[in-house]
Backbone as CSV, one residue per row, in Angstrom:
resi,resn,N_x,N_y,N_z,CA_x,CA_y,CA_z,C_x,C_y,C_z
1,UNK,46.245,-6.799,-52.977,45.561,-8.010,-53.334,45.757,-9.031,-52.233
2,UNK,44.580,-9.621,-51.889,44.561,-10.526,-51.017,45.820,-12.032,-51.231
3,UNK,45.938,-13.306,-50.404,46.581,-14.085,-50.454,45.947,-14.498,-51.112
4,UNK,44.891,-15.069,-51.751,43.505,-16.000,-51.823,43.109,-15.427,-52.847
5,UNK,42.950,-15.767,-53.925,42.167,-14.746,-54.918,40.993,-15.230,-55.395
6,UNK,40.095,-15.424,-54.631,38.818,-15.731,-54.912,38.576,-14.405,-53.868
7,UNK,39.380,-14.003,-52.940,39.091,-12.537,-52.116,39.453,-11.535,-52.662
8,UNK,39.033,-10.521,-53.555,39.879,-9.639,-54.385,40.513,-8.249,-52.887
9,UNK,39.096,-8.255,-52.075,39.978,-6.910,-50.751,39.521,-7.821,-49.701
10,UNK,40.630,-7.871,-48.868,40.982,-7.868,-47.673,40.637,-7.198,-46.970
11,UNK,40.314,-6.232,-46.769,39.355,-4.692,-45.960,38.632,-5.297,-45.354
12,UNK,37.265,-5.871,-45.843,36.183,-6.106,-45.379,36.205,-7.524,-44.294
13,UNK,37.149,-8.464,-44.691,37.517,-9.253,-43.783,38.432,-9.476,-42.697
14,UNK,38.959,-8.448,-42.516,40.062,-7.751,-41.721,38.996,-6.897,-40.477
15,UNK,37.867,-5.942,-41.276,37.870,-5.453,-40.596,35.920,-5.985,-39.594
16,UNK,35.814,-7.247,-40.038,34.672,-7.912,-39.997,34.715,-7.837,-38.238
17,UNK,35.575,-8.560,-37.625,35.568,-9.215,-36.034,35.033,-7.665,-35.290
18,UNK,36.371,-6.910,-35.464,35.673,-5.568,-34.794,34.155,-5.018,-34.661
19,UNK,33.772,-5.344,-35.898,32.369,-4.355,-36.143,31.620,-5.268,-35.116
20,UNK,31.507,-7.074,-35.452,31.119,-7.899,-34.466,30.713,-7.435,-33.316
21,UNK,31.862,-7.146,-32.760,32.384,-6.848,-31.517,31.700,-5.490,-31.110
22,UNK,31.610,-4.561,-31.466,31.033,-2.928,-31.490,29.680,-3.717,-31.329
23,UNK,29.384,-4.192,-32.100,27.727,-4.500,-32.347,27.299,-5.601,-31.342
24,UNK,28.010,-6.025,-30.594,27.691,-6.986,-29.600,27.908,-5.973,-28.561
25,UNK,28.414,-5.166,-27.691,28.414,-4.391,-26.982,26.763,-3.475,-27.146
26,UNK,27.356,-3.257,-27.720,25.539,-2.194,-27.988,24.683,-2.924,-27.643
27,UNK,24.542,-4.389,-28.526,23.408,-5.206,-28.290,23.416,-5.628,-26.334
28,UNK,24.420,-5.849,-25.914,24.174,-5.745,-24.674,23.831,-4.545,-23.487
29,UNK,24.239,-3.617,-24.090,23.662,-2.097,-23.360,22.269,-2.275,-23.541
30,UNK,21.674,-2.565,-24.898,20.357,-2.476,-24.862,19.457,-3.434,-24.392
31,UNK,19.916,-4.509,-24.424,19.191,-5.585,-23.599,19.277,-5.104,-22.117
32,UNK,20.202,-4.899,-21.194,20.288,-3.903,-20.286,19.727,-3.383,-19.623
33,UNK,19.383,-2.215,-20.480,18.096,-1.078,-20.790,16.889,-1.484,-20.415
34,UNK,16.301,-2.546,-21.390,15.409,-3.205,-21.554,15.356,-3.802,-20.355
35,UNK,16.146,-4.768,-19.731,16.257,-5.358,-18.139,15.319,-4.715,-16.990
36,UNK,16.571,-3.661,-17.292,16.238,-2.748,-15.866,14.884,-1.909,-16.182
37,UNK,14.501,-1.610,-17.354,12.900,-0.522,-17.289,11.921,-1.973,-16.502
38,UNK,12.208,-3.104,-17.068,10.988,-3.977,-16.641,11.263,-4.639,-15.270
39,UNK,12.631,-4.743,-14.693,12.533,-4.915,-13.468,12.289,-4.036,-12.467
40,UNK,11.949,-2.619,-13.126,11.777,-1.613,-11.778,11.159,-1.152,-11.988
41,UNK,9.574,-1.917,-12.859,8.089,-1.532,-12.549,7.923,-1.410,-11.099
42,UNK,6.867,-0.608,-10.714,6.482,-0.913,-9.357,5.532,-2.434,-9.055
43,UNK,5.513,-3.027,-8.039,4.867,-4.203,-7.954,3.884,-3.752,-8.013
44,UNK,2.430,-4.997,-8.040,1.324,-4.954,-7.929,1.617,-4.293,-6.145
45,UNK,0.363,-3.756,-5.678,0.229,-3.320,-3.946,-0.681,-4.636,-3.603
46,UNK,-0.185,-4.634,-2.300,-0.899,-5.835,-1.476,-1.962,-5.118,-1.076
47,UNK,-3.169,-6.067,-0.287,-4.216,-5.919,0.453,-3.935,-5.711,1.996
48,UNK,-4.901,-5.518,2.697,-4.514,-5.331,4.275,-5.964,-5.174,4.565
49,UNK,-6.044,-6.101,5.529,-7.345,-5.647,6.415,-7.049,-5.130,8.007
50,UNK,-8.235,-5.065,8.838,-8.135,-4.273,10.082,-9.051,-5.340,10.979
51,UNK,-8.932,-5.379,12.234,-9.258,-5.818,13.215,-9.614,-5.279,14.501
52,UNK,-10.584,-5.158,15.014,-10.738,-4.752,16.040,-11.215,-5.570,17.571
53,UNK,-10.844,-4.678,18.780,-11.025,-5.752,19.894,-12.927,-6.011,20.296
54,UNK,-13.619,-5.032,19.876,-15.114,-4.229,19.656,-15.556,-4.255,18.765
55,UNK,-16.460,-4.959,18.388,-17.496,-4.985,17.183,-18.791,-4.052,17.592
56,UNK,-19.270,-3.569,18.773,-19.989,-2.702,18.958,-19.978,-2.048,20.552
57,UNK,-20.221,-1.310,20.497,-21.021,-0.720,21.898,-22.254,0.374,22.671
58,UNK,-22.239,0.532,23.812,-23.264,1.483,23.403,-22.868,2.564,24.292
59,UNK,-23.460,3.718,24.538,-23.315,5.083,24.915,-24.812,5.134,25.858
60,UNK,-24.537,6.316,26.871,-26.096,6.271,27.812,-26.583,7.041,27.208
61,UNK,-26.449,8.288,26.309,-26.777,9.334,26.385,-26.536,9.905,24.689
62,UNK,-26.592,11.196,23.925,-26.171,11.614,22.934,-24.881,11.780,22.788
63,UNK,-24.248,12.051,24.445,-22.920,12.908,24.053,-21.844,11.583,25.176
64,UNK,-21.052,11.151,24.627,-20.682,10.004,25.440,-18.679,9.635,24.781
65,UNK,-18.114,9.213,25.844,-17.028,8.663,24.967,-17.060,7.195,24.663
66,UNK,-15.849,6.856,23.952,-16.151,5.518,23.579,-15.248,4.656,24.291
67,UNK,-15.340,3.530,24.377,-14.301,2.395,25.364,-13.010,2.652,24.215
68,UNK,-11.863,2.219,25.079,-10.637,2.205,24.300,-10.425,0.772,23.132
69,UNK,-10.457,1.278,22.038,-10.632,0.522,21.367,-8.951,-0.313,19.767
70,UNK,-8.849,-1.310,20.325,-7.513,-1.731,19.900,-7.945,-2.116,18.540
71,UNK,-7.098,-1.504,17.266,-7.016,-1.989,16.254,-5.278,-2.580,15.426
72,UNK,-5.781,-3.456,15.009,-4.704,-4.192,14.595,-4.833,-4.507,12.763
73,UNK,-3.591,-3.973,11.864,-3.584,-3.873,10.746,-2.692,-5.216,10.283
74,UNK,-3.484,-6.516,9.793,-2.504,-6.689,8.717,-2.533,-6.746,7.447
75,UNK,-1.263,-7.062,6.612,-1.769,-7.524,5.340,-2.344,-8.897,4.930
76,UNK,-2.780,-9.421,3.733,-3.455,-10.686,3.405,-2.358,-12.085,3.939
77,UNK,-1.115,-11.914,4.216,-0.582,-13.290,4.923,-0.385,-13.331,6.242
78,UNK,-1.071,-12.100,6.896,-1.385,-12.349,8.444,0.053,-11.761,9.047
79,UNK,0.541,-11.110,8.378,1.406,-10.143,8.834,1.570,-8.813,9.417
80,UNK,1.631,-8.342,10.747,0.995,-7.465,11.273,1.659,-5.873,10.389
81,UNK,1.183,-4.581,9.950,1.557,-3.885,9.009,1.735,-2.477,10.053
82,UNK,3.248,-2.442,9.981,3.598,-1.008,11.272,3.702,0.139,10.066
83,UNK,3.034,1.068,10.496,3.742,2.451,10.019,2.982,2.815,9.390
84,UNK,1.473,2.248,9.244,0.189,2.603,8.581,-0.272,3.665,9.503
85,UNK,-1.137,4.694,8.302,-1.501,5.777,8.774,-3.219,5.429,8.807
86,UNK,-3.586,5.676,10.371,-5.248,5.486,10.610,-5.976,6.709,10.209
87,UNK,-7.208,6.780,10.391,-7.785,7.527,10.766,-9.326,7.037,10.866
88,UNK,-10.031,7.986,11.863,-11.289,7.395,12.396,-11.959,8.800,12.533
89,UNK,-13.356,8.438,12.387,-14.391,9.235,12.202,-15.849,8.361,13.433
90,UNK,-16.588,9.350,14.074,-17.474,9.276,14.883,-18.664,9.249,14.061
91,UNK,-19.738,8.355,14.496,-21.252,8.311,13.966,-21.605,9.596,13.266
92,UNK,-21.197,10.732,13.782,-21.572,11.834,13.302,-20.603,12.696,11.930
93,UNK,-19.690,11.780,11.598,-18.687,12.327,11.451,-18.060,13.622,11.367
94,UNK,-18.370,14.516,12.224,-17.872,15.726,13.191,-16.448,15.944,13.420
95,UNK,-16.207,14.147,14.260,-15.190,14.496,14.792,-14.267,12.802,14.134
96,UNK,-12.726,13.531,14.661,-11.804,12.615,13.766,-10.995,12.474,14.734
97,UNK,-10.208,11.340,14.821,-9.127,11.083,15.451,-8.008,10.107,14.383
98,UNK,-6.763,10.501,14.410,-6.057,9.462,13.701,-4.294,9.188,14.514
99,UNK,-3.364,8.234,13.515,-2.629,7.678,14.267,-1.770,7.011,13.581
100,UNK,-0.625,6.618,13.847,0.198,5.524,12.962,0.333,3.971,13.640
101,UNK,0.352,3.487,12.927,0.619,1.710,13.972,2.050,1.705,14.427
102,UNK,1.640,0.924,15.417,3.434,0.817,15.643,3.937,-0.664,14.817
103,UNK,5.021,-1.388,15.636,5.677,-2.368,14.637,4.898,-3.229,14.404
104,UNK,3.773,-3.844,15.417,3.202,-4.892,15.363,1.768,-4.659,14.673
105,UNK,1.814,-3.358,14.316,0.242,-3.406,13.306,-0.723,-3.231,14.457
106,UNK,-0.439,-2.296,15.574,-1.500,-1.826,16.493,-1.904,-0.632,16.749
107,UNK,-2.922,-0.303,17.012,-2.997,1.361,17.242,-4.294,1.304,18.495
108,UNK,-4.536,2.814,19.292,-5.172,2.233,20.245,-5.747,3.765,20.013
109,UNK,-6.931,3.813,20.085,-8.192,5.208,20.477,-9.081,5.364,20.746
110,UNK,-9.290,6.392,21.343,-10.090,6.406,21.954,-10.953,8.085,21.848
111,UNK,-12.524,7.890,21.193,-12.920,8.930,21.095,-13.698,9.873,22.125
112,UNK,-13.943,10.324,21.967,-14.480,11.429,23.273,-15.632,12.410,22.747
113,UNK,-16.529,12.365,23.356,-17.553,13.066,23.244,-18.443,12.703,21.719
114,UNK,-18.360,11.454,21.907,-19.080,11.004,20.482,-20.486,11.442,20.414
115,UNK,-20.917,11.711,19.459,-22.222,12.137,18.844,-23.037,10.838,17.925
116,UNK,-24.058,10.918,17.692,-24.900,9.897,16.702,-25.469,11.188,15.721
117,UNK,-25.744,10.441,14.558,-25.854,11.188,13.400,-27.877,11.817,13.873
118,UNK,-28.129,13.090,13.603,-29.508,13.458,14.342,-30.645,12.288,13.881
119,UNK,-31.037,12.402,14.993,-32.380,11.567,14.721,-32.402,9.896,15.020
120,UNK,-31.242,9.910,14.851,-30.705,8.368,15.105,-30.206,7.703,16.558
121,UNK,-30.432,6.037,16.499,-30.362,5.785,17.788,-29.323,4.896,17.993
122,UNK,-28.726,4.842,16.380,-27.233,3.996,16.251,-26.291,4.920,14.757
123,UNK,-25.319,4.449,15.043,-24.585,4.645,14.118,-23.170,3.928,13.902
124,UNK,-21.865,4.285,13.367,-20.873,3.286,12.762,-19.622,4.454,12.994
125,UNK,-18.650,3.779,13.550,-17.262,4.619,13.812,-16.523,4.207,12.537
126,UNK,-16.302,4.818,11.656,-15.928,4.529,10.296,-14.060,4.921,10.094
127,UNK,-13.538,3.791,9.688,-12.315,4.045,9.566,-11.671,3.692,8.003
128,UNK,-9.965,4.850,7.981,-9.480,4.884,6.581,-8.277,4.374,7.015
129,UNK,-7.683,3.609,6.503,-5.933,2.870,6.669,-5.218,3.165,5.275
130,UNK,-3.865,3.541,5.724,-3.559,4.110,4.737,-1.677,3.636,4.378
131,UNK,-1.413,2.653,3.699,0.091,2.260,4.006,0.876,2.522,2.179
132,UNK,2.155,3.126,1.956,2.750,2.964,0.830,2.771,1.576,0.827
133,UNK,2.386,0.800,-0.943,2.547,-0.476,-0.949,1.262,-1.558,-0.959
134,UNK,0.242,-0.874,-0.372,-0.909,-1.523,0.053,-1.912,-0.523,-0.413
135,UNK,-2.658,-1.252,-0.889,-4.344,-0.926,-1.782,-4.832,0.281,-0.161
136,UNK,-5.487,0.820,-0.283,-5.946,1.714,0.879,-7.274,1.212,1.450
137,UNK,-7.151,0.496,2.814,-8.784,0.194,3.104,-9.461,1.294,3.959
138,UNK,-11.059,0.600,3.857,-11.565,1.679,4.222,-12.739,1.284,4.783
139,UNK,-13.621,1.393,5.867,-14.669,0.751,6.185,-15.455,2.089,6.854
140,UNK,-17.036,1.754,6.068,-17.694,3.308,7.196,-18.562,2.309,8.338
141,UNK,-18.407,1.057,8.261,-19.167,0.530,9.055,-18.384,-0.607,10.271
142,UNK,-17.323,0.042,10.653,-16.151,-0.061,11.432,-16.536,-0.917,12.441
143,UNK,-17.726,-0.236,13.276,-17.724,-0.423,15.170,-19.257,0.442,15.114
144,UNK,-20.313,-0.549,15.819,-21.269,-0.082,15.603,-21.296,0.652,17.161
145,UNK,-22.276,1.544,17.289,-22.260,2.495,18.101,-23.996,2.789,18.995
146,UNK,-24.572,2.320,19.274,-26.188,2.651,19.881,-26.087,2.957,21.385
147,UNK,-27.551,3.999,21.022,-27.671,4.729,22.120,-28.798,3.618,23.011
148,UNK,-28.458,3.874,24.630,-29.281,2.596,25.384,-30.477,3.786,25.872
């Protein structure tokens, strides 16, 4: 019998703090839990565009190479983006060339023996950029290309 006799057992108030205590632990594992699943969503991916030193040129002939042509990757705050994977395609798209940027978000190529799509007296060097993290751009109308 308790001291107090309006308490007939002592048990339950004796053994009250502990359970507290058990049950506050848990409750913090699971908040926790909960923490970490939502802080280690993946982020939204950024944007990135491309730049080039050539907006067009031309070729004498059907079968021609192209001037060396500098492209520069950044993302949307003008930050140059290294370690992106290029790739480029000729008017005809036949032929491919690709590449990684270096630190400063540059890459440099140069195609060879470019073709125009038949029948045609222009066409577009079409390029794919490709970075973990960043939306994937893509342009088929890159660097225009006409025959003189």
């Amino acid at each position: 019998m308790c001291k107090r006799s309006f308490l007939p057992d002592c048990g339950a108030a004796t053994g009250l703090p502990i359970r507290m205590v058990v049950l506050t632990i848990i409750g913090m594992i699971g908040m926790y839990l909960i923490l970490t699943a939502v802080l280690s969503t993946p982020l939204t991916p950024d944007t990135m565009y491309v730049s080039v030193n050539k907006s067009s040129f031309s070729i004498n002939n059907t079968l021609s190479d192209s001037p060396e042509l500098l492209v520069h990757v950044f993302d949307q705050g003008d930050v140059p983006v290294g370690g992106a994977n290029i790739v480029v395609w000729d008017p005809s798209r036949e032929q491919a060339a690709g590449g990684i940027t270096d630190g400063s978000g540059r890459f440099v190529f140069k195609l060879t023996n470019i073709t125009l799509p038949a029948g045609k007296s222009e066409g577009f060097i079409a390029v794919r950029v490709m970075q973990e993290g960043y939306f994937e751009y893509s342009d088929n109308f890159f660097v225009k290309v006409r025959k003189e």
